[in-house]
ZAMARGU-4260 file (C-alpha; in steps of 0.2 Angstrom, whole numbers, plus 5000, padded with zeros to 4 digits):
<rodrens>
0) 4616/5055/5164 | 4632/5061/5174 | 4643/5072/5162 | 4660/5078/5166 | 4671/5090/5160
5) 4675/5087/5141 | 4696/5087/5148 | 4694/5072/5156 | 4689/5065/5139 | 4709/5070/5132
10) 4716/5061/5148 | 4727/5048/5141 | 4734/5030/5152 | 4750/5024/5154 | 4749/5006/5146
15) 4761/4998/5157 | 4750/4996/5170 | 4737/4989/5158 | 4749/4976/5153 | 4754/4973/5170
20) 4733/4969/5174 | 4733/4959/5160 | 4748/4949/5163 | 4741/4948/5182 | 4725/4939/5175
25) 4733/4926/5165 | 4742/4922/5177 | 4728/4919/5190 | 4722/4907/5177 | 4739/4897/5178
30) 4750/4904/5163 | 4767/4904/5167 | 4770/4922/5163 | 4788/4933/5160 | 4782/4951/5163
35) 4797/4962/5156 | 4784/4975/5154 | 4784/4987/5170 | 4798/4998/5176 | 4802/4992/5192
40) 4816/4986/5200 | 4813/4968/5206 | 4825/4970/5220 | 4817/4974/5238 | 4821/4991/5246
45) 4835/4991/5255 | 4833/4985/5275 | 4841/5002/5280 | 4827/5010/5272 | 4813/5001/5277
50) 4820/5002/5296 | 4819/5019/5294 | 4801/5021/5288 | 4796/5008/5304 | 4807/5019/5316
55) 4797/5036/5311 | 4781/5027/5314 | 4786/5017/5332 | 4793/5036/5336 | 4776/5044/5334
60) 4777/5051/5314 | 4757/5047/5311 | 4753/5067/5307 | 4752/5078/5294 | 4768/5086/5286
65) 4772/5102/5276 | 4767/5103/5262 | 4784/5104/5253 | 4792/5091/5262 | 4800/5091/5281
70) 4816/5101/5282 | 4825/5086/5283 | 4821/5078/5269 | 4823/5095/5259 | 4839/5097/5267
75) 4844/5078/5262 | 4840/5082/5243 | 4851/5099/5242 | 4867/5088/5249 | 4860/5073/5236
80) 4862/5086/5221 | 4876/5094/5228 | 4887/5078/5231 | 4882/5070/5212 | 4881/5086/5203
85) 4893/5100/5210 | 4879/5110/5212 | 4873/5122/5226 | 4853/5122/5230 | 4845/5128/5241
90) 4834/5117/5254 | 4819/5131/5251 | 4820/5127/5233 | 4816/5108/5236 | 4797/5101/5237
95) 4795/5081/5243 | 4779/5074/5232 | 4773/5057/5230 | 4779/5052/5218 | 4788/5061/5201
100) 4772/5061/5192 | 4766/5075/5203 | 4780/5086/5197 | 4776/5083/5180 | 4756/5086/5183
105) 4763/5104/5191 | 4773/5109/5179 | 4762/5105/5162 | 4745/5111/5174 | 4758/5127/5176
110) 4760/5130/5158 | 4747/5122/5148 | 4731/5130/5141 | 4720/5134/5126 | 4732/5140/5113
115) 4749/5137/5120 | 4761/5125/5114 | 4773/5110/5125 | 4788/5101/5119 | 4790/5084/5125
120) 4801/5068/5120 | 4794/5054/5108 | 4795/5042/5109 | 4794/5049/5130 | 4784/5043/5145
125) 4766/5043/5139 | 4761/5055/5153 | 4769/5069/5146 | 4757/5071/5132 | 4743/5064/5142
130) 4745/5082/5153 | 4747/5092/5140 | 4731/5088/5131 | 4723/5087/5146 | 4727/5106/5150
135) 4721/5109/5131 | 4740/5117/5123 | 4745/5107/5110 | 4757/5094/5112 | 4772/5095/5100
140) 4783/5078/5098 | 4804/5081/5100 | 4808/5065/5090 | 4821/5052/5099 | 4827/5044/5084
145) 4838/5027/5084 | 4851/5035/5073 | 4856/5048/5088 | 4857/5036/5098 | 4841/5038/5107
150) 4847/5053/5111 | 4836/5069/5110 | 4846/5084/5096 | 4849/5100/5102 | 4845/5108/5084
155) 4831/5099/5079 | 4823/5103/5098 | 4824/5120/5095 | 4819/5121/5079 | 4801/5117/5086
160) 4801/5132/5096 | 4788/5146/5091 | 4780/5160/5102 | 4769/5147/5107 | 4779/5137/5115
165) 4780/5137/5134 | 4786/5124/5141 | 4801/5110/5134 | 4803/5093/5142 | 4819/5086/5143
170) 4822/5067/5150 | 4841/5060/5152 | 4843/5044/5154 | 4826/5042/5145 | 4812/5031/5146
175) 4807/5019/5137 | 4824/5021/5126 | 4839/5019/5139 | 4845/5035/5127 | 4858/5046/5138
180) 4862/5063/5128 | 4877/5066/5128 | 4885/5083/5134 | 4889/5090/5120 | 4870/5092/5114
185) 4865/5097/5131 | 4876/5112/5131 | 4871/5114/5113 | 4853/5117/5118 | 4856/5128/5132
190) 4865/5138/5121 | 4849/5141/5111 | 4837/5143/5122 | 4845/5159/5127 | 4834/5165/5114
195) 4820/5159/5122 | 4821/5167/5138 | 4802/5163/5143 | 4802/5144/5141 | 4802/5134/5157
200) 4810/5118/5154 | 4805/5103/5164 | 4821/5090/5167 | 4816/5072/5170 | 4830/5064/5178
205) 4823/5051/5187 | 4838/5038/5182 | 4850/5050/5187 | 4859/5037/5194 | 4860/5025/5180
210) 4871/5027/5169 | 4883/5013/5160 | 4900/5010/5150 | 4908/5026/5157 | 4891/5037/5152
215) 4890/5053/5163 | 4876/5059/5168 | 4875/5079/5167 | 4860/5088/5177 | 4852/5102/5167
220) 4856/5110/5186 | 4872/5113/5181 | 4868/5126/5168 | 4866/5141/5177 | 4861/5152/5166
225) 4843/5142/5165 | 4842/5140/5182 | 4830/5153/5183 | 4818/5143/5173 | 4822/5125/5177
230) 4812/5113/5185 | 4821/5097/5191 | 4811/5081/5195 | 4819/5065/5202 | 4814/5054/5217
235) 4818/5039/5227 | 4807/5027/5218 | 4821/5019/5202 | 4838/5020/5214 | 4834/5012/5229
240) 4820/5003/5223 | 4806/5012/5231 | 4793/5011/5217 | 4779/5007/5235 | 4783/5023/5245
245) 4777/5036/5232 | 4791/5046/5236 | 4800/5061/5223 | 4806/5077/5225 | 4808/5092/5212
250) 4817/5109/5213 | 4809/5125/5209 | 4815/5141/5203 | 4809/5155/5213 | 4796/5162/5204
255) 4788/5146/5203 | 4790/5139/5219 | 4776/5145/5229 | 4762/5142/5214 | 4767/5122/5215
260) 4765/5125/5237 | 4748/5131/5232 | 4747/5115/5221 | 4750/5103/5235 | 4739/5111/5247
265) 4725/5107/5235 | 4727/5092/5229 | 4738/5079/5240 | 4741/5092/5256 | 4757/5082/5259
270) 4768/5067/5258 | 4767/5054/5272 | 4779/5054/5286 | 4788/5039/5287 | 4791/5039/5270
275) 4801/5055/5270 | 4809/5051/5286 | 4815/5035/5274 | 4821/5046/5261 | 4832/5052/5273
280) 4841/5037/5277 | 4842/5032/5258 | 4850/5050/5253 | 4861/5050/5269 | 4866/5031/5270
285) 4876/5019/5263 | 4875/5019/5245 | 4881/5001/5241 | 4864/4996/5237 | 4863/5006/5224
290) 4880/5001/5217 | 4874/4982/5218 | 4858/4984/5209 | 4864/4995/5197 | 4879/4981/5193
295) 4866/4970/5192 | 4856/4982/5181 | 4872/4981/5167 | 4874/4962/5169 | 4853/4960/5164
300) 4857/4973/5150 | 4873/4965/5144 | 4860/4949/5142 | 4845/4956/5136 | 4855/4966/5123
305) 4864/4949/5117 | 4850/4940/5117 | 4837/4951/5106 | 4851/4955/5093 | 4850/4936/5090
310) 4832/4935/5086 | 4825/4934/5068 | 4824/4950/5061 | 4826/4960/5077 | 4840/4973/5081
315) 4843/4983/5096 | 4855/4996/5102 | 4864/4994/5117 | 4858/5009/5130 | 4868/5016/5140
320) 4856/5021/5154 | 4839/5016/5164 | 4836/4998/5163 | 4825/4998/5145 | 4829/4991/5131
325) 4820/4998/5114 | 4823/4984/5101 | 4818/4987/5084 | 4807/4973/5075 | 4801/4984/5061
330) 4809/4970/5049 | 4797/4957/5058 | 4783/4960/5048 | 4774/4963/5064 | 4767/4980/5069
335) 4773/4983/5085 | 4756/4984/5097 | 4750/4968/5091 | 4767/4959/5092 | 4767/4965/5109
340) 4748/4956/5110 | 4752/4942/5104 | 4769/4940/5114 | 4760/4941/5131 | 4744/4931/5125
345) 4751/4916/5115 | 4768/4917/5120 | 4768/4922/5141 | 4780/4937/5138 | 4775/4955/5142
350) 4784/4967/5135 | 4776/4985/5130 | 4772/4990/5111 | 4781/5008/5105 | 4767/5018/5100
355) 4761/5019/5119 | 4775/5028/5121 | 4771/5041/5105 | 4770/5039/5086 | 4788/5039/5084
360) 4790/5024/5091 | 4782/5012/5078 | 4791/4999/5073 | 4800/4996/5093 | 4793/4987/5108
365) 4801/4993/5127 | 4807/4979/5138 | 4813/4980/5153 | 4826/4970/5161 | 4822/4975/5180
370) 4819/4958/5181 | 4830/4942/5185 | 4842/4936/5172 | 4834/4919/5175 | 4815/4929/5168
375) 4825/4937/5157 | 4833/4922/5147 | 4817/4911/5148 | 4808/4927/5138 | 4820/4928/5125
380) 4820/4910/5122 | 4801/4911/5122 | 4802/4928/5110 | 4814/4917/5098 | 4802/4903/5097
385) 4786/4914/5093 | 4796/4925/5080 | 4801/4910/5069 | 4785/4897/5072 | 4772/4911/5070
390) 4767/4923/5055 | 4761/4942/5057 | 4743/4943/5053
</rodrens>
């Protein structure tokens, strides 16, 4: 019998893509199915982009790259931050990956062990505490509660830090929530965690961009008194609707920066040409296509918002960035995993349950309305049919 290592045993999943497999069988056995379940945008990628990954590959870009990234990339991402966030990096800090999951597996493999402790959001993305288990520290949840918002608090973050702690995971605009914290609490927690000088910090911003009803987004970049320690991860995959090309990028402090290098070397080696050679042209070009989808992105919100605060005993809070919404149905009767069940099974709508994303998020399902507003409105009349013919149980 073949035994691997007992770590492998604490890897979790990401039940998205489950859902997104089980929504895909049904279908081949001819259900009409509404999949509001996975978080991508259903727009194609730009044709400026694509051109460009075609015109690196008729130009001769079939070998391998560095392993952080070609210069011009890593120098398109220093003008990115510095044009959307005021803030100077340097091109040397910057590492191209496949995708912002890598950063993520860095950072936690960086920190976590046997014994040490890792602050992440819940409800969060379920890959944060599906590495930190994995490395063996012990996960600590950061609750995201509805009343704030959906957005993280600065004093009940830091009241979860002990000497234990050794790395805190921050994600603004969040997934699965749509939560944007506001500036206020940002700066609160930078504040404290000058009495932590030895936590990293781990900033998710992949939905940087998105951001709605006059909501800023504020990069922990611009804090530099935790630059020092700050890791940033964002990537091309949300904003110009790249999900295909595995393509993210993450800056590094110092300190840090040659350990993740090593990282790469071992594990991926580098990010394929023409996909960076297309980052380029997304970072550098028009940015009109983003504009579009993301206008697009507040009219499905606006409808999907609508539409589930008039179902039976279902409430939801508008969100102010990504393109999730987290609607609460803890007065359904239903628990929320087998609602979700049931929802794709007897009524052709996917949409994923809350605890996948932690066990704060009983009681809440995520949907997500990266889909067309014709989907969207056929799954909500579907959801309010099932909620008031069928019983819980």
């Amino acid at each position: 019998m073949l035994r691997i290592v007992p770590s492998f045993g604490r890897i979790g999943d990401e039940n998205a893509f489950a859902v997104l497999a089980r929504a895909g069988a049904l279908a081949a056995q001819g259900r009409d199915i509404v999949n509001l379940g996975i978080g991508q945008p259903d727009f194609p990628t730009p044709p400026h982009i694509v051109e460009a990954g075609l015109k690196a590959l008729r130009d001769g870009h079939h070998g391998y790259t560095p392993a952080v990234g070609i210069p011009p990339l890593r120098e398109a991402v220093a003008r990115d931050i510095h044009h959307r966030h005021g803030v100077e990096v340097s091109p040397d800090s910057v590492m191209i990956v496949p995708g912002g999951k890598v950063t993520m597996f860095m950072a936690i493999l960086m920190f976590g062990e046997p014994g040490a402790e890792i602050l992440y959001p819940d409800p969060g993305f379920p890959i944060y505490r599906s590495m930190i288990e994995f490395t063996g520290a012990t996960p600590v949840p950061v609750p995201i509660r509805e009343a704030n918002g959906f957005a993280f608090s600065a004093e009940e973050t830091l009241s979860l830090i002990t000497e234990r702690t050794r790395l805190l995971i921050v994600n603004s605009p969040a997934n699965p929530t749509g939560g944007v914290t506001p500036k206020a609490e940002i700066g609160a927690l930078v504040k404290g965690l000058a009495a932590h000088p030895d936590l990293a910090i781990l900033s998710d911003e992949i939905y940087g961009t998105m951001t709605y009803d006059g909501q800023a987004h504020l990069s922990l970049l611009a804090y530099p008194e935790i630059r020092d320690r700050l890791i940033y991860l964002d990537g091309a995959s949300k904003t110009y609707a790249m999900t295909g090309w595995r393509l993210g990028w993450s800056v590094w402090p110092k300190p840090l920066y040659d350990a993740a290098r090593k990282l790469a070397v071992n594990s991926f080696s580098c990010v394929n040409a023409a996909a960076q050679w297309a980052g380029i042209a997304a970072l550098d070009g028009p940015q009109d296509c983003v504009a579009a989808m993301l206008a697009e992105f507040d009219r499905r919100r606006r409808l999907v918002v609508d539409g589930l605060n008039r179902l039976p005993n279902v409430s939801c809070t508008t969100p102010t960035g990504a393109f999730y919404a987290f609607p609460n149905v803890s007065r359904t009767g239903w628990k929320a995993k087998p609602l979700a069940t049931a929802l794709l099974d007897e009524a052709g709508v996917a949409v994923i349950g809350g605890p996948d994303f932690g066990v704060f998020g009983e009681g809440y399902l995520r949907l997500s309305y990266a889909n067309s507003a014709e989907n969207i409105a056929r799954a909500l009349e579907r959801m309010e049919r099932f909620l008031t013919e069928r019983s819980p149980g």
